[in-house]
C-alpha positions as CSV (number, residue, x, y, z in Angstrom):
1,X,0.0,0.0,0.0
2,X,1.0,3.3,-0.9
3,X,2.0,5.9,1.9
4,X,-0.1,8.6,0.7
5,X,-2.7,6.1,1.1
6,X,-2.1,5.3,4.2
7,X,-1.6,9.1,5.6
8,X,-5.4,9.8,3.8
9,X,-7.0,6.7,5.8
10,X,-5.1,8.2,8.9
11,X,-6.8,11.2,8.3
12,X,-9.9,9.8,7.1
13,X,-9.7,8.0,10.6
14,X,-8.8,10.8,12.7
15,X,-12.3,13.3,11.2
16,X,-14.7,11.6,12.9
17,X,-12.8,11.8,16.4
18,X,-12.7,15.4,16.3
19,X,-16.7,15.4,15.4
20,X,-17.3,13.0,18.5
21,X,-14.7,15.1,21.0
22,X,-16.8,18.5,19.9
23,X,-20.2,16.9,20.3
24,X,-18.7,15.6,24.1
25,X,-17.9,19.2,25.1
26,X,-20.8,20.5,24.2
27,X,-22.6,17.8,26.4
28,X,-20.1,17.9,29.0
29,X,-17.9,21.4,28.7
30,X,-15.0,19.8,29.4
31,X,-11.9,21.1,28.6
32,X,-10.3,17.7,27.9
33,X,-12.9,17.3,24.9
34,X,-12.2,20.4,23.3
35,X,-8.3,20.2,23.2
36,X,-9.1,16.6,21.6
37,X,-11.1,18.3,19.4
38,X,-8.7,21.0,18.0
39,X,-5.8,18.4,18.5
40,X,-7.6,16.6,15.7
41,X,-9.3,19.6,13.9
42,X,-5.6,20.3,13.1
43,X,-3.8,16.5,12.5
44,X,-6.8,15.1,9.8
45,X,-6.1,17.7,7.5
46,X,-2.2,17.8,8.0
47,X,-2.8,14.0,7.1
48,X,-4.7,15.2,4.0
49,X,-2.0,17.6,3.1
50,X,0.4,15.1,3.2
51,X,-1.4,13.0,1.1
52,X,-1.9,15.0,-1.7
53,X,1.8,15.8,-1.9
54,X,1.2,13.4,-4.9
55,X,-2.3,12.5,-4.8
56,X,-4.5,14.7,-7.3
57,X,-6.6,17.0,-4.7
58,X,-10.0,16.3,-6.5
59,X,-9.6,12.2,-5.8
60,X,-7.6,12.6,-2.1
61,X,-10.4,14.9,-0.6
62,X,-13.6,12.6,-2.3
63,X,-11.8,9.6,-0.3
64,X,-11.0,11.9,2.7
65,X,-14.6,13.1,2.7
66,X,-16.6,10.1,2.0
67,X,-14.2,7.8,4.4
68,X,-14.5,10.3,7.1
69,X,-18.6,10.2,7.0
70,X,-18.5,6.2,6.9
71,X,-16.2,6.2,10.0
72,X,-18.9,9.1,11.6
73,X,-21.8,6.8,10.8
74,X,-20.3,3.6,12.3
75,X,-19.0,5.8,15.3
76,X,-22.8,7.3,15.6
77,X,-24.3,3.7,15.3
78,X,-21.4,2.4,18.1
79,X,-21.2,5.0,20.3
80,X,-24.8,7.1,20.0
81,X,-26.9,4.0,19.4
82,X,-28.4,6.0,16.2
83,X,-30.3,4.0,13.7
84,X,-29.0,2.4,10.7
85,X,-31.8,1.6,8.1
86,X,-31.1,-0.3,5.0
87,X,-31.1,3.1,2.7
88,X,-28.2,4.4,4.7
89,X,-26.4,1.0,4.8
90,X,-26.9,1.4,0.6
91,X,-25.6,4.8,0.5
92,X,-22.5,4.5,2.9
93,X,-21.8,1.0,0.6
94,X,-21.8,3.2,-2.5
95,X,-19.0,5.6,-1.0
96,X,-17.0,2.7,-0.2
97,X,-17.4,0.9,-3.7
98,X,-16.6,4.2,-4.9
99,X,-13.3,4.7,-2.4
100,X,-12.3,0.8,-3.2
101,X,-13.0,2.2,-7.4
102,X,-10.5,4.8,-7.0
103,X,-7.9,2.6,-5.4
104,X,-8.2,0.1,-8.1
105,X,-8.2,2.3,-11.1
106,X,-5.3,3.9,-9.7
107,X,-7.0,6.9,-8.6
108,X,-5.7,6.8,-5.1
């Protein structure tokens, strides 16, 4: 696997923890939360940057953007108890066959 690959996933990864340390601080207006939150707010799109050193930025932001909501839905379903139903499963499958498209045709 490719590094720049690797440093989008990272970042990919990394989006939805800021989103989940922001929504804790504003339940709980703890300081802890929000330095997580800026902490991240800052390292998923230094990841992203790094990425598209010699990604194109069209292709590295659509797989940063749509891996980031996936990882915010399953992270919503884990840890917030939301409710899947079977159009979202169908929709969040679609930005993965479309992420898994751009890594095979060479996109990524």
């Amino acid at each position: 696997m490719e590094t720049e690959f690797l440093w989008l996933m990272a970042g990919s990864i990394m989006e939805p923890v800021w989103v989940i340390a922001l929504k804790r601080y504003n339940d709980t207006r703890h300081l802890m939360w929000g330095a997580v939150a800026v902490f991240f707010m800052i390292a998923s799109p230094f990841c992203l940057s790094m990425a598209m050193r010699t990604m194109p930025v069209s292709i590295s932001y659509a797989v940063w953007t749509g891996c980031g909501a996936v990882f915010a839905m399953i992270a919503g379903v884990i840890l917030f108890k939301e409710r899947v139903d079977r159009l979202k499963v169908l929709f969040v499958t679609m930005i993965l066959v479309g992420v898994i498209g751009l890594q095979l045709t060479g996109g990524v």
